[in-house]
C-alpha positions in Angstrom: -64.4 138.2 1.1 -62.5 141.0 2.5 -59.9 140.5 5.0 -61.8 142.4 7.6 -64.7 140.4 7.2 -62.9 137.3 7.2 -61.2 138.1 10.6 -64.6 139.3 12.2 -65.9 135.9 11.2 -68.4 136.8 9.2 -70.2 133.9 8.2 -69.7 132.8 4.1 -72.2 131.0 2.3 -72.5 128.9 -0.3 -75.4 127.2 -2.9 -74.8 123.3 -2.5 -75.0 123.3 -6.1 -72.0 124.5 -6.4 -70.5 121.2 -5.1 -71.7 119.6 -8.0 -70.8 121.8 -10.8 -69.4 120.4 -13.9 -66.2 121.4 -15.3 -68.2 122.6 -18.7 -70.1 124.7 -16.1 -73.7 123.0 -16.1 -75.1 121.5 -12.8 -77.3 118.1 -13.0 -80.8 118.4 -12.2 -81.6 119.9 -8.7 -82.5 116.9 -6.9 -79.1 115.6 -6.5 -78.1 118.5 -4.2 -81.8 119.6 -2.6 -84.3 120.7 -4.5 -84.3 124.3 -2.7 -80.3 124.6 -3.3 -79.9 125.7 0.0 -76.7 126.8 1.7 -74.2 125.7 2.9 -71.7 127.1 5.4 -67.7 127.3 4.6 -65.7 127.3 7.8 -61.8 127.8 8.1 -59.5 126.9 10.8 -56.7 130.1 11.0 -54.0 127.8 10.0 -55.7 127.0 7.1 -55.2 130.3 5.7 -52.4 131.2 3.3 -51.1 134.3 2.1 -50.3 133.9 -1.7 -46.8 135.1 -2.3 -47.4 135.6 -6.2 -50.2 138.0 -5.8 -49.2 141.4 -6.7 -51.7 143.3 -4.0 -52.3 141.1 -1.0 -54.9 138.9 -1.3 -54.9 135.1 1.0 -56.5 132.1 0.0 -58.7 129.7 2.7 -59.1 125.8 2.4 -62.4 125.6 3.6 -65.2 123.0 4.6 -68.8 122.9 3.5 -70.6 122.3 6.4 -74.3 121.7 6.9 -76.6 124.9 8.9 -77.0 122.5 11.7 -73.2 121.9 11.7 -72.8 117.9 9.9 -70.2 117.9 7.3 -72.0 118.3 3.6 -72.2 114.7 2.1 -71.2 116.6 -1.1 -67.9 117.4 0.3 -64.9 116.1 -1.0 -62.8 116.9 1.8 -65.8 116.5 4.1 -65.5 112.4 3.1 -61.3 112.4 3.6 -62.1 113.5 7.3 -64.7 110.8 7.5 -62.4 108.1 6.1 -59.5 109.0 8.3 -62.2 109.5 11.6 -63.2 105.9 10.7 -59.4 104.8 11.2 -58.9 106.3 14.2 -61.9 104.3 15.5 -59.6 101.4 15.5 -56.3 103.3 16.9 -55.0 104.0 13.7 -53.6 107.0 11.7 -53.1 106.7 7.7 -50.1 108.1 6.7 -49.9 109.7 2.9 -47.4 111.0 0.4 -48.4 112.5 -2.9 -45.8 112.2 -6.5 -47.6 115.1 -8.8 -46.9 114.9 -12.2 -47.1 117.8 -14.7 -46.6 119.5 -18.0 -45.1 123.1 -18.6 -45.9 124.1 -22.0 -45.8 127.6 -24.3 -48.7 130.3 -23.5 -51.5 128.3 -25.3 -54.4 130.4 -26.1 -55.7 128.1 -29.0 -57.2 124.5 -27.9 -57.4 123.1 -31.8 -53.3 123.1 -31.2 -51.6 120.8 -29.6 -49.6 122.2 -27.0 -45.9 123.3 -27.4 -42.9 122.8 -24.9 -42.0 126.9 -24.6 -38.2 127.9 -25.2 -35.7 127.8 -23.1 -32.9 129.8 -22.0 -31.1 128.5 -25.0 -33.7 130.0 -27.5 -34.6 125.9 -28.7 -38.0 123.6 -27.3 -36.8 120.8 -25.8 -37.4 117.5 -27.6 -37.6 114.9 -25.1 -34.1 113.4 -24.3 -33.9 115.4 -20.5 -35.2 113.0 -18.6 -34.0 112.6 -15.2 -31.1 114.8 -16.2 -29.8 117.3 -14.0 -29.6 120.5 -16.4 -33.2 119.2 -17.7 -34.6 122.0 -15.6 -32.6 125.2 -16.1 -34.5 126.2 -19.6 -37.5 127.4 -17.5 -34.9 128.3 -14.6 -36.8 131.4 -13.5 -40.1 129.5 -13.3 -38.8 127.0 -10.5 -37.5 129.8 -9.0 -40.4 131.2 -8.0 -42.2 127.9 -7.4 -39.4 127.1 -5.0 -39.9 130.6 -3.9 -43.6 130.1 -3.4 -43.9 126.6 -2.2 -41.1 128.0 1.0 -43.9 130.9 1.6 -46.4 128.6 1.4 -44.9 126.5 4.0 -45.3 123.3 1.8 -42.3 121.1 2.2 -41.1 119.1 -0.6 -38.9 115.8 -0.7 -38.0 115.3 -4.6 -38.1 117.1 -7.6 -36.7 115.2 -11.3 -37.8 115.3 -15.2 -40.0 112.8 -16.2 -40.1 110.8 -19.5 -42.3 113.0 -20.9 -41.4 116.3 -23.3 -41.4 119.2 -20.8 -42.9 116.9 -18.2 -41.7 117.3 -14.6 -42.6 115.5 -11.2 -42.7 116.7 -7.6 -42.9 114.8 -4.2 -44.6 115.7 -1.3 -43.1 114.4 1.7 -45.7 111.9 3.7 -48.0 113.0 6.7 -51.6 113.7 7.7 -54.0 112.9 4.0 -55.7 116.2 5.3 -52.9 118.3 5.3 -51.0 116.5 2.4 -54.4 116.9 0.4 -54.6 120.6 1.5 -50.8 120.8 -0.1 -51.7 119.1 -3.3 -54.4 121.2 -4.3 -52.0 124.2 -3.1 -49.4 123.1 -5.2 -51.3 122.7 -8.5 -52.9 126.2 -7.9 -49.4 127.7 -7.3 -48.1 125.8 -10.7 -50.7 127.4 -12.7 -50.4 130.6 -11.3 -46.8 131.0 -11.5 -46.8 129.8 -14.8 -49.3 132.3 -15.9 -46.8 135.0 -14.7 -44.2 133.5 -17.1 -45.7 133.3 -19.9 -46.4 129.2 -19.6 -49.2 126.9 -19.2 -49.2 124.4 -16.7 -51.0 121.3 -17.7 -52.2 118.5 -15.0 -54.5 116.8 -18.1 -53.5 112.9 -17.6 -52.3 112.9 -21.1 -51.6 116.0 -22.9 -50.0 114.7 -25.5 -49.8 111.7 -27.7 -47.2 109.0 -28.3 -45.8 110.1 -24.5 -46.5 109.3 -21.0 -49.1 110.6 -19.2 -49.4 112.6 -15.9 -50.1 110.5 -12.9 -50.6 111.3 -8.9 -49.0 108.3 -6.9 -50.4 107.8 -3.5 -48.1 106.3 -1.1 -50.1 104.8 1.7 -48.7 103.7 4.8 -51.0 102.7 8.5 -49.4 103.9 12.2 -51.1 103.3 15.6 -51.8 106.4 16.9 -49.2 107.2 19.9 -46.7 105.1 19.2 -46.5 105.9 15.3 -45.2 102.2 14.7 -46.3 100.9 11.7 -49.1 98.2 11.6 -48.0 96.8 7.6 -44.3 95.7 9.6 -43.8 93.3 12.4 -41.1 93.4 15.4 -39.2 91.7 13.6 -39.6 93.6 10.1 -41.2 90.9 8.4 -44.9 92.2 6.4 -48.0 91.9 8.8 -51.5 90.5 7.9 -52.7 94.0 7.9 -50.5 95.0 5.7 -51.7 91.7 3.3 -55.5 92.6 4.3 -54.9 96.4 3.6 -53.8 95.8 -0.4 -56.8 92.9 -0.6 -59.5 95.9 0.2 -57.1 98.1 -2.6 -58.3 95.3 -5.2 -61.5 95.0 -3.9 -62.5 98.2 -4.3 -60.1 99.8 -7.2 -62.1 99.0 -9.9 -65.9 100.0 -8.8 -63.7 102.9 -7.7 -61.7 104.1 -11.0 -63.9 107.0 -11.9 -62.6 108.8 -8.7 -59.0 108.4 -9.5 -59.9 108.7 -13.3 -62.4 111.8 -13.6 -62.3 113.0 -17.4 -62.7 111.8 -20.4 -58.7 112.3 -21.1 -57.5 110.1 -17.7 -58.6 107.0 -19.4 -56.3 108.6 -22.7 -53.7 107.6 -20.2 -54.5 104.6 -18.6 -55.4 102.6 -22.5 -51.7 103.3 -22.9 -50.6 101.2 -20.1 -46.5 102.2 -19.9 -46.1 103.6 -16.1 -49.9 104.4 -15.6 -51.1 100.6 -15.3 -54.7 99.9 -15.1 -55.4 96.9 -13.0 -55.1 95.9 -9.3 -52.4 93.8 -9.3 -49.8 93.7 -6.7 -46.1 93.1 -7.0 -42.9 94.6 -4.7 -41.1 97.0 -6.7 -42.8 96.8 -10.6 -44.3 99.4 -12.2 -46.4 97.6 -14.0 -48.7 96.7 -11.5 -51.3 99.4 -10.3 -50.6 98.4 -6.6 -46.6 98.5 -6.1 -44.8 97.9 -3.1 -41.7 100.1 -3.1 -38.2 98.9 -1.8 -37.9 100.1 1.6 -37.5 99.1 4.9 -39.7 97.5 7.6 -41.1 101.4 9.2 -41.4 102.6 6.0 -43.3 99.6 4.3 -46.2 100.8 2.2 -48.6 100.5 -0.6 -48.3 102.7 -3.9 -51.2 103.5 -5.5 -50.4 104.4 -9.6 -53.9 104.4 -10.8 -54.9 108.0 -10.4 -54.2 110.8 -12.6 -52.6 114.4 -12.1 -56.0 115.5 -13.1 -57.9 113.6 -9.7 -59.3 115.8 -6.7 -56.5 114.6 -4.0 -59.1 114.8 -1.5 -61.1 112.3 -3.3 -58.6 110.3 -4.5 -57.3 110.1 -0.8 -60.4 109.2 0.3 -61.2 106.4 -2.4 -57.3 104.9 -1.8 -57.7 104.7 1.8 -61.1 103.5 1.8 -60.2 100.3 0.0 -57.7 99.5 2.6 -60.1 100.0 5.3 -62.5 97.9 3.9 -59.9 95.4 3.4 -59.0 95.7 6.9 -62.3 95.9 8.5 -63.1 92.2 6.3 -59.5 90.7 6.8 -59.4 90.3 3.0 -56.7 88.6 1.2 -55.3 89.6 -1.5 -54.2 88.1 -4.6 -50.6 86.4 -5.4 -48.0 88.9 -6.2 -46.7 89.2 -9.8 -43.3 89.9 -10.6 -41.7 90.6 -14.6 -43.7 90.6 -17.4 -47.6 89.3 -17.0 -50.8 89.2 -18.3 -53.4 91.2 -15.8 -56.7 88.3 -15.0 -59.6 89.4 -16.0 -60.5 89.9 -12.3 -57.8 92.6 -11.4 -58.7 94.4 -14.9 -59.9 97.9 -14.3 -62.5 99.9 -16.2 -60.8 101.4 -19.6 -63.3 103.9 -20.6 -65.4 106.8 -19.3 -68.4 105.2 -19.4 -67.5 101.7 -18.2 -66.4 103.7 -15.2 -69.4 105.8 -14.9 -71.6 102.3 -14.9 -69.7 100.6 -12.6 -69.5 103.6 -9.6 -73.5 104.2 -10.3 -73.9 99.9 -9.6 -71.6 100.0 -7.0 -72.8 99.2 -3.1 -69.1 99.5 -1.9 -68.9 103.0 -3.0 -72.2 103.8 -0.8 -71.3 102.5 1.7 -68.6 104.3 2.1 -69.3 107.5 0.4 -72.7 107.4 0.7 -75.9 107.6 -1.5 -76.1 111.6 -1.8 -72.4 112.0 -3.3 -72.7 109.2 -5.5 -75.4 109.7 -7.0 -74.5 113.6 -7.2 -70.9 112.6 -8.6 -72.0 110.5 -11.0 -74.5 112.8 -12.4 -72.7 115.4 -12.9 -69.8 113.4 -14.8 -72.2 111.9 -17.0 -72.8 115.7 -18.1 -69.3 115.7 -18.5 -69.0 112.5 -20.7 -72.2 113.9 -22.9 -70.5 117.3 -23.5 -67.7 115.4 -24.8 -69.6 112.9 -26.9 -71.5 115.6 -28.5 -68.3 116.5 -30.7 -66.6 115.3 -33.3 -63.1 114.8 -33.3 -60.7 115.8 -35.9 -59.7 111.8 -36.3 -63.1 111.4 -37.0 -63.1 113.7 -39.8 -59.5 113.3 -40.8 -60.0 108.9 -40.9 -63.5 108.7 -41.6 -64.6 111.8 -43.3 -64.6 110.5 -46.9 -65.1 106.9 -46.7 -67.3 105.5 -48.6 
């Protein structure tokens, strides 16, 4: 839209399709969005407006919501349900409060897919190999690009807490600092966009796949979830005295409740569950434990104000809005029932069949489609939408053969 048009307030439009588009493109059969594909109505609050400081002529990007013509949020919405989840908290006095850790790849210009991707060269003319991590030179080979992503995420207003190397080969991590999921969602996406884009201006290719390449740890998207009563801002997982509150107990009982009829929305492609069937810092189950990385639900070391719960299952490939919204549905489930969660684990341990989480795809796919929790709280129109159109996505993929499959099983007999 044109900037004059925009500041008029001309009204934009959009097919509700469009909300369920697969990534290949396709859309699942009409009836899961309205058999007329009517429209729906993008609104934007000014401050949700942002001028993007790598465009070479002046263009602004808008986070927008898909609204209804009669005004109700679209049930199709991604960002639509974060708002709901976080209204639903407020009904009790509470505020969520959430901090994002984005994992990502920078890799050479890739322009063929039947390649695996490269780490680019660095300022010293070699690809690095893998022994930076968490070193503090690991980052000056591509010195220029986080120049400009500093440059850019300052424009952008998006604050940032951390920045380090991670384990993988040309594998870095970023953290948001905590606040409002909205607006910590809203920087997420903003963030990845800005990745790609400034990478496309240096010659790179930013990857947020969960697991670009093999033998190597995948990309994840922490969520660090804490609870404050609105007003005073204490938090309702500590006690006066500092020790852990039975919310705080009941909020991680609804996280292992819920994680697993929930996995495809932390997990949405075929490649997140490439990550999470190699277990090393991406576990897949709903255990709980303070301060091990093994278990999908960590509590970090902190103290009492800034007790929370970690969630490791989703991928750097999830919607933030929708992981959001999953995450902190759980715990208000959990709340709302006074659940209980299980015993912690500490050290080395064998996940029970009850905290196991879906490993595949399709596991996933059948167990959001049976699930009553996640209509509940999503309801029946996203659902059903979601999972149709991922089951597109999962076909797409099954109608290929891999080059294992001709490579291991091409000639036997």
């Amino acid at each position: 839209m044109t900037a004059a048009g925009f500041l008029e307030g001309r009204r934009l439009q959009l097919a509700r399709g469009v909300l369920l588009q697969c990534i290949m493109g396709g859309y699942p059969p009409a009836r899961f969005y309205g058999s007329d594909d009517g429209d729906l109505v993008l609104t934007c609050p000014p401050e949700r407006v942002f001028r993007l400081p790598w465009a070479e002529s002046p263009r602004a990007l808008a986070i927008c919501d898909a609204d209804e013509l009669d005004g109700r949020s679209s049930g199709l919405s991604t960002r639509g349900l974060l708002k709901r989840i976080v209204a639903g908290y407020a009904e009790h006095g509470w505020q969520p409060v959430v901090a994002t850790e984005l994992e990502f790849f920078v890799f050479e210009r890739h322009a063929d897919p039947q390649q695996p991707f490269q780490p680019p060269l660095g300022l010293n003319g070699r690809r690095e190999c893998g022994e930076a991590a968490f070193s503090v030179s690991s980052g000056n080979g591509l010195r220029p690009f986080f120049a400009e992503v500093y440059q850019c995420m300052d424009a952008l207003g998006l604050p940032r807490d951390t920045f380090m190397h991670e384990m993988g080969v040309s594998q870095f991590e970023i953290n948001l600092l905590h606040g409002d999921p909205l607006q910590v969602a809203d920087q997420t996406f903003l963030f990845k966009h800005l990745l790609k884009e400034v990478g496309l201006k240096h010659g790179l290719s930013v990857v947020c796949m969960a697991k670009p390449l093999p033998h190597t740890p995948g990309s994840s998207m922490h969520l660090h979830q804490s609870v404050v009563e609105q007003g005073s801002g204490n938090n309702i997982f500590s006690d006066a005295s500092g020790d852990a509150t039975a919310a705080f107990f009941h909020f991680i009982g609804g996280q292992q409740a819920a994680l697993a009829d929930f996995t495809l929305l932390f997990a949405p492609h075929v490649n997140s569950y490439q990550r999470l069937c190699h277990p090393y810092a991406s576990p897949n189950n709903a255990c709980w434990s303070h301060d091990n990385r093994a278990a999908g639900l960590r509590i970090p070391a902190s103290g009492p104000a800034a007790r929370r719960v970690e969630n490791r299952l989703a991928g750097a490939d999830a919607n933030p809005y929708l992981a959001m919204a999953a995450s902190l549905a759980a715990g208000l489930h959990g709340l709302r029932q006074q659940l209980q969660p299980s015993e912690p684990i500490q050290g080395e341990f064998e996940v029970p069949p009850a905290l196991s989480l879906p490993c595949t795809m399709h596991a996933a796919l059948q167990r959001l489609q049976g699930s009553a929790l996640a209509r509940e709280w999503f309801g029946e129109e996203f659902v059903g939408g979601y999972c149709a159109s991922k089951e597109m996505e999962l076909m797409s993929y099954l109608d290929e053969i891999t080059p294992w499959e001709r490579r291991v099983l091409g000639f036997q007999a």
